[in-house]
C-alpha positions in Angstrom: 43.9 47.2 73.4 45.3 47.3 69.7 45.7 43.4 70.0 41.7 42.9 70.5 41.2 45.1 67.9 43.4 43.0 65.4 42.1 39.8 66.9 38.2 41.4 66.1 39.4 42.7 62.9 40.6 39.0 61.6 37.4 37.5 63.4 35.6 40.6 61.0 37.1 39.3 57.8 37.2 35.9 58.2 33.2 36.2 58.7 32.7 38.2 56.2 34.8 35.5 54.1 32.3 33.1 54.7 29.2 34.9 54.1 30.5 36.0 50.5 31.3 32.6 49.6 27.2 31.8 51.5 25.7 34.5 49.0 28.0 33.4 45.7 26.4 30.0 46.6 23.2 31.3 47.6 23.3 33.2 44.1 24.0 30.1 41.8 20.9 28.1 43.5 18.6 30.8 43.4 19.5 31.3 39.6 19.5 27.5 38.9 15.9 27.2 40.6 15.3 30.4 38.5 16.2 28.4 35.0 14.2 25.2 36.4 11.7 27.0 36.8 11.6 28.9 33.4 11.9 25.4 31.7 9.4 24.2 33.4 7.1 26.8 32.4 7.7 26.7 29.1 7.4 22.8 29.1 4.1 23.6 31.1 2.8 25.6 28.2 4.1 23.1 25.6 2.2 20.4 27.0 -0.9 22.8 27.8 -0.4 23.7 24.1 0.0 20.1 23.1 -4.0 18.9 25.3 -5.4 21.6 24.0 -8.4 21.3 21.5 -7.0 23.2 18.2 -9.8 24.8 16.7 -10.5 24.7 13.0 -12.1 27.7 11.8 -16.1 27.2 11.2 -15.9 23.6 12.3 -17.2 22.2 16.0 -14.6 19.4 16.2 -10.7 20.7 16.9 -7.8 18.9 14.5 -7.0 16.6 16.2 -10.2 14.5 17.1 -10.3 14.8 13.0 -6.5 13.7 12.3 -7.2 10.6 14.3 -10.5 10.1 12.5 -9.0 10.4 9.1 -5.7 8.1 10.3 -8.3 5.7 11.4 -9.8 5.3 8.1 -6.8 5.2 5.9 -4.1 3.8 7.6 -5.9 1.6 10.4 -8.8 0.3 7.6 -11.6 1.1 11.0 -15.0 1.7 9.8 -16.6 5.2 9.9 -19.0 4.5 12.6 -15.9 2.9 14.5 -13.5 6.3 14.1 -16.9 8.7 15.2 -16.9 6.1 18.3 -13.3 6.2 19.4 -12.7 10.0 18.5 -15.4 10.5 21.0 -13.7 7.9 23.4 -10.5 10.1 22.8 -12.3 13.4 23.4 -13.5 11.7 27.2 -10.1 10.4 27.9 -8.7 13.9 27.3 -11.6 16.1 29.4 -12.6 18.1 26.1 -16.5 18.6 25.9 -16.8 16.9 22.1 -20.0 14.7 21.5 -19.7 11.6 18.9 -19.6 13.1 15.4 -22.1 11.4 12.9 -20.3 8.2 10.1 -21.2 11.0 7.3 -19.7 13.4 9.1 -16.4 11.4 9.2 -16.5 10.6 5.5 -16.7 14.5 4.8 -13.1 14.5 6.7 -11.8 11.8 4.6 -12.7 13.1 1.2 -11.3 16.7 1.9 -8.1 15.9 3.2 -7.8 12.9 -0.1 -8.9 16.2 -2.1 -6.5 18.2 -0.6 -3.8 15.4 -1.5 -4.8 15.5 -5.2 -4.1 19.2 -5.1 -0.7 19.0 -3.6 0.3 16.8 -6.1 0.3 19.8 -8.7 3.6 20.8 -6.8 5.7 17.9 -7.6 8.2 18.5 -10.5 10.8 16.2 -11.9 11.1 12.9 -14.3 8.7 10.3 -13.2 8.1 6.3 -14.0 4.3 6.3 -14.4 2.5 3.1 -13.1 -1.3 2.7 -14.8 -4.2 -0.3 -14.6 -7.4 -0.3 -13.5 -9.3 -2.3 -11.6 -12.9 -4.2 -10.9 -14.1 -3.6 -7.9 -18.6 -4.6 -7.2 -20.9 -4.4 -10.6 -19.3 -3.1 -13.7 -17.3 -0.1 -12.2 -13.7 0.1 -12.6 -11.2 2.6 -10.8 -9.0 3.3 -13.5 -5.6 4.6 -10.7 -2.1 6.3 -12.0 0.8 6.4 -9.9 4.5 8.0 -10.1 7.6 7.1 -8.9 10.0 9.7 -9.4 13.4 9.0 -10.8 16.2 9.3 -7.8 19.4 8.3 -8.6 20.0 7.7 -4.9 16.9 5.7 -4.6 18.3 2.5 -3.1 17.9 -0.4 -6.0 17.9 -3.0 -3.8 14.4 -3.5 -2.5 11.2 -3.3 -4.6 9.1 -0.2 -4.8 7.1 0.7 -1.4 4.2 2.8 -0.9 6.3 5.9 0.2 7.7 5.9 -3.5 5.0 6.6 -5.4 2.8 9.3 -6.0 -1.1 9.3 -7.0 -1.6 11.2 -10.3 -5.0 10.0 -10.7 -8.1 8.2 -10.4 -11.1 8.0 -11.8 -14.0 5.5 -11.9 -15.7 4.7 -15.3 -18.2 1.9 -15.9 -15.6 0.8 -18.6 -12.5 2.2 -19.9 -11.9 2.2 -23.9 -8.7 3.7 -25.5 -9.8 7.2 -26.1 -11.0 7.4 -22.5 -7.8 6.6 -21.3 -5.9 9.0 -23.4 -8.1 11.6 -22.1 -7.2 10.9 -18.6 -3.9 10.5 -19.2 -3.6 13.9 -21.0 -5.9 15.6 -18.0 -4.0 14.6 -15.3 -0.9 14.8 -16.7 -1.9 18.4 -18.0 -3.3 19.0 -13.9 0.7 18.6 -12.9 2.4 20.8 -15.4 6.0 19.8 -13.2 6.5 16.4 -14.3 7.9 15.1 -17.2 7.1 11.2 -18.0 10.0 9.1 -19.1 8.0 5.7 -19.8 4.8 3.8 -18.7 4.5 0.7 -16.7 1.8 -1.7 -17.3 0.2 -5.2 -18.3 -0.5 -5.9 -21.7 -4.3 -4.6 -21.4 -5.2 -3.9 -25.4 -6.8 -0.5 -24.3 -3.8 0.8 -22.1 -1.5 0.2 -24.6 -3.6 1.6 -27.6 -3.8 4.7 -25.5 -0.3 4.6 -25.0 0.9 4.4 -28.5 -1.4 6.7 -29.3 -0.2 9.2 -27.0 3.3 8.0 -27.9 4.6 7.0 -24.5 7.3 4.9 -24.1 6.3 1.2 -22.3 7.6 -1.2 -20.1 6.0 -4.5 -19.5 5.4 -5.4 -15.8 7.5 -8.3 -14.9 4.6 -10.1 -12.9 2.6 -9.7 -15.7 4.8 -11.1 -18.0 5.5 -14.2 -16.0 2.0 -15.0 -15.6 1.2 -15.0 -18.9 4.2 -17.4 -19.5 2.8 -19.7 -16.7 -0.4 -19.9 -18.6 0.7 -20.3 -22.1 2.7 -23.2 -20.6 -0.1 -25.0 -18.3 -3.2 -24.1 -19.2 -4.0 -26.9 -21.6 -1.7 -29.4 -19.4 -4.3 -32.2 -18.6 -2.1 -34.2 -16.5 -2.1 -30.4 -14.2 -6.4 -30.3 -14.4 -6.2 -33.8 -13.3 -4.1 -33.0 -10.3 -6.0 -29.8 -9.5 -9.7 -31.9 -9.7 -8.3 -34.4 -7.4 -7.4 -31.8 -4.5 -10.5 -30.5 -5.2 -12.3 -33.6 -4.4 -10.3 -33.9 -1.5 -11.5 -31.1 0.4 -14.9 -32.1 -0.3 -13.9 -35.6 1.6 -12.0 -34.0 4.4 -13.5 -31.1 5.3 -15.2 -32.2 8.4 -12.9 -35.4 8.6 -10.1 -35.9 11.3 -7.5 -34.8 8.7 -8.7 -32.1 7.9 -5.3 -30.6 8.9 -4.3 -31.9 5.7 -6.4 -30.3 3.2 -4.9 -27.9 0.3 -6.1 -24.5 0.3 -8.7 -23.3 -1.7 -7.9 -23.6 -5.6 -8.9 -20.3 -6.3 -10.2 -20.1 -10.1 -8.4 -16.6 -10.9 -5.1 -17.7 -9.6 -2.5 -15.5 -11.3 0.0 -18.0 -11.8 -2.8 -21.0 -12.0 -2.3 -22.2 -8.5 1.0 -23.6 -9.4 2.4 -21.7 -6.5 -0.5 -23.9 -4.1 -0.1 -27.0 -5.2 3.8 -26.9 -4.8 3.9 -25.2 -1.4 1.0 -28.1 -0.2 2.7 -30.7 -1.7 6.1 -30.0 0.2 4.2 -29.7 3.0 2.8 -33.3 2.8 6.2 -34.5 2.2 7.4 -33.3 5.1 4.4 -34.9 6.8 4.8 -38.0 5.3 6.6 -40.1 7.7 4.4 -39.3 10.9 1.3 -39.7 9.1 -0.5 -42.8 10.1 -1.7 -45.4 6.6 -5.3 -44.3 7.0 -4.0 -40.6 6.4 -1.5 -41.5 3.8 -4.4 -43.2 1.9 -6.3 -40.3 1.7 -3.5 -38.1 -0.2 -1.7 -41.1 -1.8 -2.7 -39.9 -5.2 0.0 -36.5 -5.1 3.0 -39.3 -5.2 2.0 -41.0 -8.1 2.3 -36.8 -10.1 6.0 -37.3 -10.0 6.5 -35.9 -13.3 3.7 -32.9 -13.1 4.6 -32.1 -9.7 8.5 -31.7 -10.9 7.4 -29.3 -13.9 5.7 -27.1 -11.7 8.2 -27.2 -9.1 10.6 -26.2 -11.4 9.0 -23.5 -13.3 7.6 -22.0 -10.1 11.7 -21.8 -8.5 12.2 -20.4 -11.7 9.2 -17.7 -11.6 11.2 -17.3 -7.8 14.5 -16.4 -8.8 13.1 -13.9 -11.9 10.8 -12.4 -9.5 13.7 -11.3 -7.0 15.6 -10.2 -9.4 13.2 -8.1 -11.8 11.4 -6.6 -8.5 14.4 -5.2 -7.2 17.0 -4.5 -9.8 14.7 -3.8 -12.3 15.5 -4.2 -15.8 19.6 -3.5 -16.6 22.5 -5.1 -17.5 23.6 -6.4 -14.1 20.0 -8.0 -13.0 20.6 -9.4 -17.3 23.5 -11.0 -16.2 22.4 -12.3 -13.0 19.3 -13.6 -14.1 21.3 -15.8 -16.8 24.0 -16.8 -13.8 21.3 -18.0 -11.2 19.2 -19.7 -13.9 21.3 -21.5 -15.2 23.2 -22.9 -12.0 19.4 -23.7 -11.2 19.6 -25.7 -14.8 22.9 -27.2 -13.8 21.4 -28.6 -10.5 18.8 -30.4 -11.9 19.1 -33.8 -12.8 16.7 -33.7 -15.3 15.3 -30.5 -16.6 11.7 -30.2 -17.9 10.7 -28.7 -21.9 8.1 -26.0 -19.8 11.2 -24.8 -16.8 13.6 -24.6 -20.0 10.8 -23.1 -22.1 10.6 -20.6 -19.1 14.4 -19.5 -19.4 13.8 -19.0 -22.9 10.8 -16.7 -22.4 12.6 -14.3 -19.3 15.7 -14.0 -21.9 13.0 -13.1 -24.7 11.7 -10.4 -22.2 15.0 -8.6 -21.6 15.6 -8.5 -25.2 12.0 -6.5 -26.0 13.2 -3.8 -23.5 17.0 -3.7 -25.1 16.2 -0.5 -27.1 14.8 1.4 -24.3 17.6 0.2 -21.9 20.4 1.8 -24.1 18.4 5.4 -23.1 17.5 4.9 -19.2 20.2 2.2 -18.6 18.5 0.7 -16.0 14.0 0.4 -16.1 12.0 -0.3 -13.3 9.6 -2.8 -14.5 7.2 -4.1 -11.8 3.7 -2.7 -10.9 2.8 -4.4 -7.8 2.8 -1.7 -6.0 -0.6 -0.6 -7.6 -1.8 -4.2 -6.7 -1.3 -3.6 -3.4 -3.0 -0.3 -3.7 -5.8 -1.8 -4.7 -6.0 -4.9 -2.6 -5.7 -2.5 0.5 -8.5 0.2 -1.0 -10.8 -3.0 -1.8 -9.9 -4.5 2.2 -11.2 -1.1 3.2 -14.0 -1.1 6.6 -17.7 -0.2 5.5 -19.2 -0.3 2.1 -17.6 -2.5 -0.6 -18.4 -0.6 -3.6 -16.8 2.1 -5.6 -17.6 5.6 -4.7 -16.1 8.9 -4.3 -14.0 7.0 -1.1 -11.5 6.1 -3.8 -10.4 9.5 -2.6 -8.8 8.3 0.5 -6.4 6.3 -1.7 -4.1 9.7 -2.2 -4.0 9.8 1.4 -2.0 6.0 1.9 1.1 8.3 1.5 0.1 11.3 3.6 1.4 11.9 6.9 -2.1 12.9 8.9 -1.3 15.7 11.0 -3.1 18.3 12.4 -1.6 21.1 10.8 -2.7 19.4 7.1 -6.3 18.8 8.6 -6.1 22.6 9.2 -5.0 23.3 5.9 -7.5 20.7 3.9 -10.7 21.9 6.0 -9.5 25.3 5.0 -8.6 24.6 1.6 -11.1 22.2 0.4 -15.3 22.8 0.8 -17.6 19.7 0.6 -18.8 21.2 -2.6 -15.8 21.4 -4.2 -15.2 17.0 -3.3 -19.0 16.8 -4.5 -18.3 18.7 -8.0 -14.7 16.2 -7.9 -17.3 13.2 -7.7 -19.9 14.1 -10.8 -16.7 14.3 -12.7 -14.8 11.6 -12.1 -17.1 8.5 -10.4 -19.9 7.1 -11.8 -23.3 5.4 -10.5 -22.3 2.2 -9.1 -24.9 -0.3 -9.1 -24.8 -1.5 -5.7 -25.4 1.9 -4.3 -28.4 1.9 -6.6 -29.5 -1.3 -5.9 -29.4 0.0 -1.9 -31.2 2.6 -2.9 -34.2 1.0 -4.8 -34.2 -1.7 -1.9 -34.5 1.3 0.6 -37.2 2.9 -1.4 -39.5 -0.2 -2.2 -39.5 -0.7 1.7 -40.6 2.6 2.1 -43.3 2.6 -0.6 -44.6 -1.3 1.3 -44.2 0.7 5.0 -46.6 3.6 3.4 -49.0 1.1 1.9 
């Protein structure tokens, strides 16, 4: 009897053994599937979150149908009509009951949030470069654009300034900009951002920049690009043997254009060149020499005449790897001791190389060395100078590039925005912020009647007035 009941006892324990070690286990998978399941409910909601249309107070259209509007017309260069037409695409793809918004409607997106980026700018504080010009764009109107780069001492001075570095201080559009009117919006924008503190100007040698400048007694920086065009054309533009050159290529795209070699033809010669199309001619006639050998007679004939400019083709060669090597140097380095001492190494191992050295490449040395001595005084203050402004060329190039109308209007607004990242949460806080009123009062103040709108307009209303007759 007592032996069954040990032998039940142990049979007792050993199953209750194996059902406590049954419920432990039972216990960790019921709480792991309980924390699956909590993660996936909260990644339920985030995505839920995430499709959801955010509303923006007292507008029809949530944030984000506007961010990728806005992102459309700044960054992607679409059209007006195109961003109303995809945002409603977008809007279909993601089930939300959104009807195309109107081109106008669009544009009212695009001004307050380029509004809203002129008002943060009153935050920034700090030493900044300032980068001014201004620029033609249809008629007579001229954006007149300021940009900063602030002064980091971590900023890596290896690569040339990007768009991220810089800062829009202003812009305004004038039908012509005279000294006083650019000390006045110096001095107004300047006084709109109370934070900064300038430490010198960068620009070209335009007489009404830098009257304003010394006026406002600023300290000023030539841009490098500017510089070395202006020695390019001091050097060539009375070269005859050069105009002879340039009037033969021009003849022969008028021969080839619908020929068989065709393939051949120089680009276009464009008239406002920078560097008067030294740059062109080089780059085509390497090209040709390249081609040279597996060209047929008939085609050599055609483009014999570039041999025979030997002596033209080797000063512009020269001066143009010479405008090369300054140009990598001044656009990254800047203007400082070291880029100084490099610029005299690589230039003259260039001179070395060359078995005979032309009066306008040597003439060009002499001109870069004359350029870092003009800065010498302000490079025993700030050490080292940033000296290049095509940044604010490519500002303008990529404003000018924009989809829709060409001209110059209140749209110069979306130019603050090139540096903006365009989220939803700053749509919020520019539809909030900013009132179409408010952009429209910004555009009396600071852009004036351009003449292709009113040339539109008159067009517009004289086929009205013949419809009515």
């Amino acid at each position: 009897m007592w032996a069954r009941l040990q032998d039940r006892l142990s049979q007792v324990k050993k199953t209750s053994a194996s059902r406590t070690i049954h419920h432990k286990n039972t216990r960790t998978q019921l709480r792991r599937a309980q924390s699956r399941i909590t993660g996936l409910e909260a990644e339920l909601t985030h995505l839920r979150t995430q499709v959801a249309p955010e509303k923006v107070p007292r507008h029809t259209y949530p944030a984000q149908m506007m961010a990728l509007a806005v992102f459309m017309v700044v960054q992607a260069g679409s059209s007006l009509r195109c961003a109303a037409v995809t945002i409603e695409f977008y809007a279909k793809l993601m089930g939300w009951p959104y009807q195309q918004p109107s081109h106008t409607t669009v544009r009212d997106w695009v001004l307050r949030c380029g509004y809203q980026a002129v008002l943060d700018t009153r935050q920034l504080q700090g030493t900044f470069v300032i980068i001014i010009d201004e620029s033609i764009q249809m008629g007579k109107e001229k954006l007149l654009l300021m940009l900063g780069v602030k002064l980091d001492p971590h900023r890596c001075q290896s690569v040339p300034l990007r768009g991220a570095d810089v800062e829009v201080l202003g812009l305004e559009v004038q039908p012509s900009w005279a000294s006083g009117l650019i000390q006045d919006f110096i001095q107004r924008n300047l006084a709109f951002r109370p934070g900064i503190e300038v430490a010198y100007f960068i620009s070209g040698r335009g007489t009404s920049i830098l009257a304003a400048l010394r006026a406002l007694n600023y300290d000023w920086v030539s841009d490098c690009t500017h510089e070395m065009m202006n020695i390019v054309k001091a050097l060539f533009k009375d070269d005859r043997v050069m105009s002879r050159l340039s009037t033969q290529l021009g003849s022969l795209r008028q021969q080839l254009n619908l020929a068989k070699w065709s393939g051949l033809l120089p680009p276009t010669l464009r008239d406002k060149d920078r560097f008067l199309r030294i740059f062109t001619i080089v780059k085509w006639a390497d090209r040709m020499d390249s081609y040279w050998e597996k060209l047929p007679p008939d085609a050599r004939a055609k483009i014999a005449f570039y041999r025979k400019a030997v002596t033209i083709l080797r000063r512009l060669r020269q001066v143009k790897e010479l405008a090369v090597i300054a140009s990598a140097i001044l656009k990254t380095a800047g203007l400082c001791d070291h880029s100084r001492q490099l610029w005299h190494k690589r230039s003259r191992a260039y001179q070395a190389k060359q078995a005979v050295m032309s009066h306008k490449a040597t003439t060009f040395i002499k001109r870069i060395d004359a350029y870092f001595e003009q800065h010498a005084a302000l490079l025993e203050h700030y050490e080292r100078l940033l000296c290049c402004s095509e940044i604010i060329e490519s500002t303008f190039g990529r404003y000018k590039n924009k989809g829709g109308m060409k001209a110059i209007s209140a749209d110069v607004l979306s130019i603050s925005l090139y540096n903006q990242p365009i989220t939803a949460s700053f749509i919020q806080l520019s539809m909030k912020t900013v009132s179409c009123q408010q952009v429209i009062d910004w555009q009396n103040e600071n852009v004036c009647h351009n003449h292709y709108g009113l040339r539109k307009r008159m067009d517009k209303e004289l086929k009205s007035g013949a419809s009515h007759s």
